[in-house]
N, C-alpha and C positions, 0 to 999 in steps of 0.2 A: 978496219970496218968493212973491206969489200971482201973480204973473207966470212964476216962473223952471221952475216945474212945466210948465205947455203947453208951453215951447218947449221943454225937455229932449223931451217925447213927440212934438212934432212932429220932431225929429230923429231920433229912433231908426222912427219909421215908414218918414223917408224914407231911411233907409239900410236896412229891412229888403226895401223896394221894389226898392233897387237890387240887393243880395245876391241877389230872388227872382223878379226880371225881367231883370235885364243879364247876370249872371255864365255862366247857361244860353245863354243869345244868343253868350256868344264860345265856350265850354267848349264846346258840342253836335262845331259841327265840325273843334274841334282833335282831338277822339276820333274820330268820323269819319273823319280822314286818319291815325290812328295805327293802326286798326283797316285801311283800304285798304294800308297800307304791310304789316303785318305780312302780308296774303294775298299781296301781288304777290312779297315774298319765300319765302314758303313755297312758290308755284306755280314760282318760278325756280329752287329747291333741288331739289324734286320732278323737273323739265324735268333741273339738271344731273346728279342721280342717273340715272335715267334715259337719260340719255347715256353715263354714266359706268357701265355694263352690270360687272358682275366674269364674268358667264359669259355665254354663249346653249345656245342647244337644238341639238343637231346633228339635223337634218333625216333622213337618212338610219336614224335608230336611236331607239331607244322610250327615255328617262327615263334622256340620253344629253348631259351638259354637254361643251360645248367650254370649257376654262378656260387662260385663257395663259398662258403659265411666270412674267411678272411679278407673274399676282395671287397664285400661290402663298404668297408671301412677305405677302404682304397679309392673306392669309387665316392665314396660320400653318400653312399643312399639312404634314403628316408622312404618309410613308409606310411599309410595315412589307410583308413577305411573310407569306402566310399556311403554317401551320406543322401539323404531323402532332401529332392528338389528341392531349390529355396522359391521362395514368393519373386514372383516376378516383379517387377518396380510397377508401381500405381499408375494408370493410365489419366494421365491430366488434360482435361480440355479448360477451357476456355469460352467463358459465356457472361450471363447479366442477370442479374434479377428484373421481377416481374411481378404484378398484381393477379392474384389467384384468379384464373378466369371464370370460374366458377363460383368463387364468393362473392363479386357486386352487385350490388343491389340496386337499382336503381329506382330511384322515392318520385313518384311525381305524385300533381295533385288526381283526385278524379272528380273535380268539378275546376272550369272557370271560374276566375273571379280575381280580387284584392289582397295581397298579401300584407295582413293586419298586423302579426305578429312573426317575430321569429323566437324559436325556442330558447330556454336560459340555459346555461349552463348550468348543469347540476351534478356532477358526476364527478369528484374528485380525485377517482381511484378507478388501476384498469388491473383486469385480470391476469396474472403472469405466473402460470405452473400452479395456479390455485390458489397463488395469495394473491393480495390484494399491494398492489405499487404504485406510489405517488405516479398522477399523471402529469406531461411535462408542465402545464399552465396550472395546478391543482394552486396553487398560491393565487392565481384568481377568487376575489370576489363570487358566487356564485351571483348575486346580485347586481353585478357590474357588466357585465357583458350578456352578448346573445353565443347561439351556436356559433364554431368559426370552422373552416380546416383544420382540418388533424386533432379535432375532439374523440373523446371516446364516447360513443354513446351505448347505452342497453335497449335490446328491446322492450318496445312498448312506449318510447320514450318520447317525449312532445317534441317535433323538430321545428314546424309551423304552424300557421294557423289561418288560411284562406276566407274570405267572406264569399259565398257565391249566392247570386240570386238565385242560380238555376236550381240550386239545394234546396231556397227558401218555398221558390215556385212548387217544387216536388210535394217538398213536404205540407205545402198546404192542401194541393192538391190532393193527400190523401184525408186531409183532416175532411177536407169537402164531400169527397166521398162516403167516407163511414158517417158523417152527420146527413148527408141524402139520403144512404141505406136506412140508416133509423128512422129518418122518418117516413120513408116511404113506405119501409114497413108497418109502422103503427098504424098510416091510412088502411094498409091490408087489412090487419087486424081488426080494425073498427068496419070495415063492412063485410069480413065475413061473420062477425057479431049480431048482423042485424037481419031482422025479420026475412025470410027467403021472397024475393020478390020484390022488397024495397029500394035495392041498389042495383040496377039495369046490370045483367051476365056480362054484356061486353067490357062492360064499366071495371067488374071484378078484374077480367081476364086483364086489361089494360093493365092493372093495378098489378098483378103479378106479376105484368113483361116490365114493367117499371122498376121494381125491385131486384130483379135479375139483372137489369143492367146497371143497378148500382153496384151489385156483388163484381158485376165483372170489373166496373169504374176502380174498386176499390183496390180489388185483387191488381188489376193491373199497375196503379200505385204505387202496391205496397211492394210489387214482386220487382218494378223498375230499381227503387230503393233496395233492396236486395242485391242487384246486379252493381249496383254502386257501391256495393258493399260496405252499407250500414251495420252495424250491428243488432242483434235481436234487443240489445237494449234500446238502442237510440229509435228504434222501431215501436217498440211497447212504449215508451216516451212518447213518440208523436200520437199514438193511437189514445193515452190517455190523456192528452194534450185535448185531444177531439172529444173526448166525453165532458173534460171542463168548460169548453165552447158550448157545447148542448146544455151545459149546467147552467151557463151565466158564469162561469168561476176561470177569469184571464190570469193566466200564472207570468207575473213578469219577468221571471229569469227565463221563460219558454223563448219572451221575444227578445234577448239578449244575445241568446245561443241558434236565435231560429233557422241563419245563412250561415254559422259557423262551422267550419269543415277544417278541423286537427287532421294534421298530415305526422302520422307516430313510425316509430322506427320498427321495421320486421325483423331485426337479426341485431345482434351484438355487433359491433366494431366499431372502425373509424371511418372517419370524414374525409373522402379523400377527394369532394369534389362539391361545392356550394357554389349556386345560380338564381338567389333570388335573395332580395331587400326587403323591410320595409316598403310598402308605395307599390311594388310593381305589378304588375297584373299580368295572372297567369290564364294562356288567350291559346296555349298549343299546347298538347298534349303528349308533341314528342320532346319538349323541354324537360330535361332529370334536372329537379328543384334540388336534390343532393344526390349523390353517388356514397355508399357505404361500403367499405369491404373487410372482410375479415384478413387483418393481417399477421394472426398465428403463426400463418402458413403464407409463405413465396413460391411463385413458379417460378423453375429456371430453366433458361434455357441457352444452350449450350451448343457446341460445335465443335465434331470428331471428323477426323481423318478417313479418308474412303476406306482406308490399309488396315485400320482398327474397326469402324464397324463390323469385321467379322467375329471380332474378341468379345466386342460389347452382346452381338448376339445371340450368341451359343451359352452367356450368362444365365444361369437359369430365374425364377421369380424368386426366389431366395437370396440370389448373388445380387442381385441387382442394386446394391443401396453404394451411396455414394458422401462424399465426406466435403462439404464447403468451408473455402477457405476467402478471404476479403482480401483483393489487392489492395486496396489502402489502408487497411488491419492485420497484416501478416501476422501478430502476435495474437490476435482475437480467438481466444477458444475454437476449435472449429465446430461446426454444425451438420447435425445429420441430416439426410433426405434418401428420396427414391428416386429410381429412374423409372418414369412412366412408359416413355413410346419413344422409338426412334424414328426417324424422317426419314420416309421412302426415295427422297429426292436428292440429289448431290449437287450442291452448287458449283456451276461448270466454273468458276473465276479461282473458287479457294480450295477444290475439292473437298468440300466437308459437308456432310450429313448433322444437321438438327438433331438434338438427345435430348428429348423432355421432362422433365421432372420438377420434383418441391423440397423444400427445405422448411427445417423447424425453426420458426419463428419467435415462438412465444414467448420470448423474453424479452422480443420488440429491438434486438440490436440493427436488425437488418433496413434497408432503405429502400427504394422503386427503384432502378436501374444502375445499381450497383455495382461493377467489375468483380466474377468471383473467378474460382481455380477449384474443379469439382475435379476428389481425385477417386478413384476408380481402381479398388484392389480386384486383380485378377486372381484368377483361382488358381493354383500349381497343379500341371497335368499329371496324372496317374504315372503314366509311364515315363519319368524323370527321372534321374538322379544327378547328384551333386558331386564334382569334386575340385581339388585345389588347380589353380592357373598350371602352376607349375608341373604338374601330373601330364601335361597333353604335349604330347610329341607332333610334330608338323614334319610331313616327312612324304616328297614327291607328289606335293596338294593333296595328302589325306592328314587324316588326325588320329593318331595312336595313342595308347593307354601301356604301360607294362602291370599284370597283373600276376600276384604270387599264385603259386597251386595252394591250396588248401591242405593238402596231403603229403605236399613236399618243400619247406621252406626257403628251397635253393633252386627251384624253379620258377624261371619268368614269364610268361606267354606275352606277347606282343597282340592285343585287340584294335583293330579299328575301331572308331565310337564316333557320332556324329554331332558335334556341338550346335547347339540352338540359342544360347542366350547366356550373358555373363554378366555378373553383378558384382562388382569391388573383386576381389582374388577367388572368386566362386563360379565356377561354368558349371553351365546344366547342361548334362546331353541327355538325348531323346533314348528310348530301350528301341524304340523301329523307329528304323530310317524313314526320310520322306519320300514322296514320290517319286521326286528327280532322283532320289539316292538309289532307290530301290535297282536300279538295271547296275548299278555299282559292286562288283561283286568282292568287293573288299570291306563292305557293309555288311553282306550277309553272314555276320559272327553272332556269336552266344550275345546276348545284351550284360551288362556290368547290372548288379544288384546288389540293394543296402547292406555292407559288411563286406563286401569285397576289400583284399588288401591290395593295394596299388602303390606303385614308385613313384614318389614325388618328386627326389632330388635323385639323378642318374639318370634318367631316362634318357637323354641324350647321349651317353656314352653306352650303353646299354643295345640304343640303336645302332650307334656305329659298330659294335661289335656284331649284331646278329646280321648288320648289311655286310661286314668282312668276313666271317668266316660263310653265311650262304655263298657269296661270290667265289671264296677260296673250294668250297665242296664243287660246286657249279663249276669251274673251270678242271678241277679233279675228274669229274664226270666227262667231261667232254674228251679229256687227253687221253682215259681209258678207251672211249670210245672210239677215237683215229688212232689208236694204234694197230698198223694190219697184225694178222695170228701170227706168229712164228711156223713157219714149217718144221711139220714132224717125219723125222728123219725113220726112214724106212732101212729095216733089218734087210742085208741083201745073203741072203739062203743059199747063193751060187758059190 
């Protein structure tokens, strides 16, 4: 055993020797020619790409591939016509319904007094597109109730019926007059009848100033009543009321009607505001006894973005109409209107400009303060056109197109174009650049027009190809150009 340890350690030395002298001595240059092999292949791959070109540059025109109809298929290209701008998506605001400011009406009485009657119901049908459509209460009684809210009423129609004294006071006050003038004049008449000299001059003249101040009594009467605006009827009524007084002949429905003051409807619509009973007494004259408004028609009003009222503006009177939709009735037909006026003012909290306008009512779906969604088709600019997502190269933050020649079907030009707006797989670029573009001189190209043929599928490899071989021409350029002349060797004659 005290032998058998040295030579165990003299073996493991000399094989750690061999492992850490020999194994490097053959390993070194089998990696060596694995490493030579792998370059002469990669330079031969390189050499047969290279050879093996998909495009070249056409000489004659700027950022301009010649591509042969075999590599097409290689490359997988497609190609598409370019197509006239699509409609730009609806500009949607966000507003409420409204009572038409211009159609209420506001009923009062024009005299003080007792409110005796209130109108019946009578109307069991309201006007919608020219026919005639159950009204929502029309299963009423017309004898069972009074006027209420939300009736429909016609003009002309009885709403109330006032007792005022001061009507009564009026009106008699003219009867008193026209019965003064008559008789004051018949005294006339009977002394200028009479023997000249029988009835004292002054007496006469009296008699004259006496009659003239009935004319004015009367006049003034009848013309107060006028500004009350009685009618020419109810007018000839009192005045022949007065000649049955002077008859002896009392008409008893005169004094039934004598204080009565009917309050009638000026205009078609509904009710959309009742303030008097039975019993009450109307004592002011800024009190609206009913509010009527015609609800055909809604105002709406609405609220646009500071960034869009310039879209909304340049609308012309034509464009202007607008399409109402009901957040609580998304399914609801939608409904047309116009936009009237936009709001000079911008509310500093929301940034949004007022947009005023109406909507069609008349078939009465609509409600007073409604949440709607008015949408706003904008007009497609002249100078647009259309083409597919996939057509637009992005390339060192600009935006490229490849477009065919017309005249050569193997040639491709590379255009800048400047994207404005996209809608599902359809971008619309502008034919002129904007403002900001304009000092962009990779902008300033021929604009793309309806029927152009353009590369939908390739373009990216397309790119890469005209970015490789310009660089490769471009560094060709430069090597010719540092290389000093050769010196020319001169004949020596000696």
């Amino acid at each position: 055993m005290r032998f058998a340890k040295p030579i165990f350690q003299g073996v493991m030395t000399i094989a750690i020797f061999a492992v850490v002298v020999l194994v490097p001595v053959k390993l070194v240059p089998m990696v060596q020619q694995w490493i030579e092999d792998r370059e002469a292949a990669g330079t031969l791959h390189a050499k047969k790409v290279q050879d093996e070109k998909l495009a070249e540059l056409a000489g004659d025109q700027a950022d301009t591939l010649i591509v042969p109809e075999d590599v097409h298929k290689t490359l997988g290209m497609t190609i598409e016509q370019v197509q006239t701008a699509v409609a730009p998506e609806p500009l949607k605001l966000d507003g409420s319904l409204h009572l038409l400011a211009n159609s209420i009406v506001h009923v009062r009485s024009r005299f003080f007094g007792d409110v005796v009657e209130v109108g019946p119901y009578e109307d069991p049908v309201v006007p919608v597109d020219g026919a005639e459509v159950p009204n929502s209460r029309a299963h009423e009684s017309r004898s069972t109730r009074q006027l209420q809210f939300g009736d429909f009423v016609r003009k002309g129609q009885l709403l109330a019926v006032v007792w005022s004294k001061d009507l009564g006071e009026k009106k008699s006050e003219l009867v008193d007059a026209i019965s003064k003038l008559e008789t004051d004049r018949n005294q006339l008449e009977q002394y200028l009848k009479t023997e000249p000299g029988v009835v004292p001059r002054k007496q006469i003249i009296d008699a004259r100033r006496v009659v003239e101040a009935d004319s004015i009594a009367r006049d003034r009467a009848r013309r107060t009543l006028v500004s009350w605006r009685l009618t020419d009827e109810e007018i000839d009524a009192i005045e022949k009321e007065a000649e049955g007084v002077r008859g002896g002949r009392i008409n008893p429905d005169a004094e039934k009607s004598w204080a009565r003051v009917e309050v009638r409807s000026v205009c078609d619509g509904t009710i959309v505001e009742k303030n008097l009973a039975v019993g009450d007494y109307v004592d002011n004259d800024d009190l609206d006894l009913f509010k009527i408004a015609d609800l055909s028609r809604m105002d709406v009003i609405a609220h646009a973005y500071e960034e869009d009222v310039p879209a909304l503006e340049n609308l012309s009177a034509s464009q202007r109409d607008w399409t109402i939709f009901l957040k609580a009735n998304p399914g609801l037909e939608p409904l047309r209107g116009r936009i009237d006026r936009i709001g000079n003012i911008i509310d500093p909290t929301q940034h949004t400009a007022v947009v005023m306008g109406w909507v069609d009512n008349s078939r009465g779906r609509l409600r007073v303060g409604q949440f709607i969604t008015a949408h706003i088709n904008l007009p497609t600019p002249d100078n647009e056109v259309s083409i597919p997502v996939s057509a637009l190269v992005d390339q060192d933050g600009k935006s490229f197109v490849f477009v065919r020649s017309p005249t050569d079907p193997q040639r491709f030009t590379r255009r800048s174009v400047f994207p404005v707006r996209r809608r599902g797989d359809i971008i619309s670029l502008t034919c002129r650049p904007r403002a900001q573009a304009k000092a962009d001189s990779a902008c300033q190209v021929d604009p793309l027009h309806v029927g152009d043929w353009i590369v939908t599928t390739g373009g990216l490899q397309l790119a890469a190809e005209l970015t490789n071989l310009q660089s490769q021409s471009h560094s060709a350029t430069l090597t010719v150009q540092d290389t000093p002349p050769v010196p020319v060797a001169k004949q020596n004659h000696d």
